[in-house]
C-alpha positions in Angstrom: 81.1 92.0 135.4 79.6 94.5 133.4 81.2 95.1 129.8 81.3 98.2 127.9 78.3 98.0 125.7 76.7 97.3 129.7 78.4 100.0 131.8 77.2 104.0 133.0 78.1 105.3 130.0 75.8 103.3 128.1 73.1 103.6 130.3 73.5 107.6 129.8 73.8 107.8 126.1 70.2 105.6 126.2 69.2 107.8 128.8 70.1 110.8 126.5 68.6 109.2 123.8 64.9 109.0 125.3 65.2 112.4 126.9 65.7 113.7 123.4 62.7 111.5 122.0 60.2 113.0 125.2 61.7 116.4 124.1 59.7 116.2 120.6 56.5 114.9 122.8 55.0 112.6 125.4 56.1 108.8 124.9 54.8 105.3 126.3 57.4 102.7 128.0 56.7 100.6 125.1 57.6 103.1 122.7 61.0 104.4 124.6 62.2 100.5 124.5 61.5 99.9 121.4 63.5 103.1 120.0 66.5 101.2 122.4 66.0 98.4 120.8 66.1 99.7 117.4 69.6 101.8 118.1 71.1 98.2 119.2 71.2 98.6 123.2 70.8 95.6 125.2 67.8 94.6 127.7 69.9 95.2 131.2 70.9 99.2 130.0 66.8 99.9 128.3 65.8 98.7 131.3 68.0 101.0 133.3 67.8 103.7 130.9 63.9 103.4 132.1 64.0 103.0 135.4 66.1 106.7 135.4 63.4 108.0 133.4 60.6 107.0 135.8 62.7 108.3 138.6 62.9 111.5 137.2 59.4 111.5 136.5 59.5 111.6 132.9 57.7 108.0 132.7 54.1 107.8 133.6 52.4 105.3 131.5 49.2 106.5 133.1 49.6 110.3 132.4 50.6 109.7 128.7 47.7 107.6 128.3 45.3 110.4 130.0 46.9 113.1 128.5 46.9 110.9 124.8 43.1 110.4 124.7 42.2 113.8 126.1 43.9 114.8 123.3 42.4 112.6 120.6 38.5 113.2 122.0 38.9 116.7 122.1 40.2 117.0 118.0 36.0 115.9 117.6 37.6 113.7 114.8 37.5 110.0 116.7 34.7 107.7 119.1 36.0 105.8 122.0 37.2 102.6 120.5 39.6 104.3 118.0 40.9 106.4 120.9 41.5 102.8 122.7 43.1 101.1 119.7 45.1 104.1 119.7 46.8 103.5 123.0 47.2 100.3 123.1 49.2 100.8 120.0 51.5 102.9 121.5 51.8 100.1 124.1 49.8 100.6 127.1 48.3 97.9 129.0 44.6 97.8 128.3 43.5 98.3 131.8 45.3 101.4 131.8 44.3 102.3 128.4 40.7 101.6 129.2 41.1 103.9 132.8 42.6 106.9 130.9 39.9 106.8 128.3 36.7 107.2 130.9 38.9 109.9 132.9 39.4 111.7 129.5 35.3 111.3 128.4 34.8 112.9 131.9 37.2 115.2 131.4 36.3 116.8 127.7 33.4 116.5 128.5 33.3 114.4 125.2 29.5 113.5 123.7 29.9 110.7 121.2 26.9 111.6 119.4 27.8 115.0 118.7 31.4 114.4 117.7 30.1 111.0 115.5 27.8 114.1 113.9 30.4 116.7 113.3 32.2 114.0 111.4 29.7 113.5 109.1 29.2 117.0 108.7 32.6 117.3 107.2 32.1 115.1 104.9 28.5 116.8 103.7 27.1 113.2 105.0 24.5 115.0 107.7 21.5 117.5 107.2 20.2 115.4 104.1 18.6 112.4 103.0 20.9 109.8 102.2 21.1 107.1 99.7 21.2 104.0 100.4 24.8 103.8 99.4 25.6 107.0 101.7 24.1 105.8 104.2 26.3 102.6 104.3 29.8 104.8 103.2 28.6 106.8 106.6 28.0 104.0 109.1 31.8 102.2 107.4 33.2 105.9 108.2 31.6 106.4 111.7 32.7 102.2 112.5 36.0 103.0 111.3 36.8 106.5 113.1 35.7 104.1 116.5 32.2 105.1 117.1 29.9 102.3 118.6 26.9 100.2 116.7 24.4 102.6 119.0 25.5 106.4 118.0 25.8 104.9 114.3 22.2 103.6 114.7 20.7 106.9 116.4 22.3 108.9 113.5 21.5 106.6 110.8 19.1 104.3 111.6 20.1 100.9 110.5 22.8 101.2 107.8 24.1 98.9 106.0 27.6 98.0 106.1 27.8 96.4 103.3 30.7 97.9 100.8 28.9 97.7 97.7 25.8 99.0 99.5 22.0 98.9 98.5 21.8 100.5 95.2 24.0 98.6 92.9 
């Protein structure tokens, strides 16, 4: 027996709710049940709600994930691994997350080095010898924007990470 917190018109206001939450831009499954959950609808109408959405075709998992990182590489402000984290913290699997992030290096045609070098052009960290202490704020900023060990050693050499770096 279905009750009425259970019943079509619940499952259409939840519907109505997520249509209104892709409206404002592209969501993950994760992020769509956990927006249910938060306005208090139970497990059987989310998971109805979703199975609409994905039969409408407004609930790809795969797309979002392509179009996400396509969209994060080509800002030239993030390396692969932040773009990565990124998904998955919206709640896609990490197969798919790590799938959508080599179709979106192919297609931006995204070079790590390049981008990992326009960042520290920004921050006036390029083009000059660097202290020791700039040196190591450069690699920390390069690790933490999600560029890997290698482009931070073929732009810096071998920085130090550590935080109080070399020249204390």
């Amino acid at each position: 027996m279905t009750t009425d917190a259970e019943g079509p018109g619940e499952v259409q206001r939840a519907t109505d709710l997520c249509l209104r939450l892709l409206a404002m831009r592209a969501r993950s499954r994760q992020e769509l049940r956990l927006a249910l959950q938060r306005k208090g609808f139970s497990e059987e109408v989310q998971a109805q709600a979703l199975e609409k959405l994905q039969g409408y075709g407004y609930l790809d998992d795969k797309r979002f994930a392509q179009d996400r990182a396509a969209s994060l590489l080509s800002r030239g402000r993030l390396g692969p691994h932040a773009v990565l984290q990124r998904l998955q913290a919206h709640g896609v699997e990490a197969e798919v997350a790590g799938e959508a992030l080599s179709s979106a290096v192919g297609a931006v045609a995204f070079d790590a080095l390049a981008t990992a070098r326009q960042v520290l052009e920004g921050r006036g960290l390029l083009g000059r010898p660097l202290a020791p202490r700039e040196r190591a704020r450069a690699g920390r900023l390069l690790h933490s924007r999600g560029f890997s060990e290698e482009v931070i050693r073929q732009l810096l050499g071998d920085p130090s990470l550590d935080p109080s770096g070399l020249d204390d």
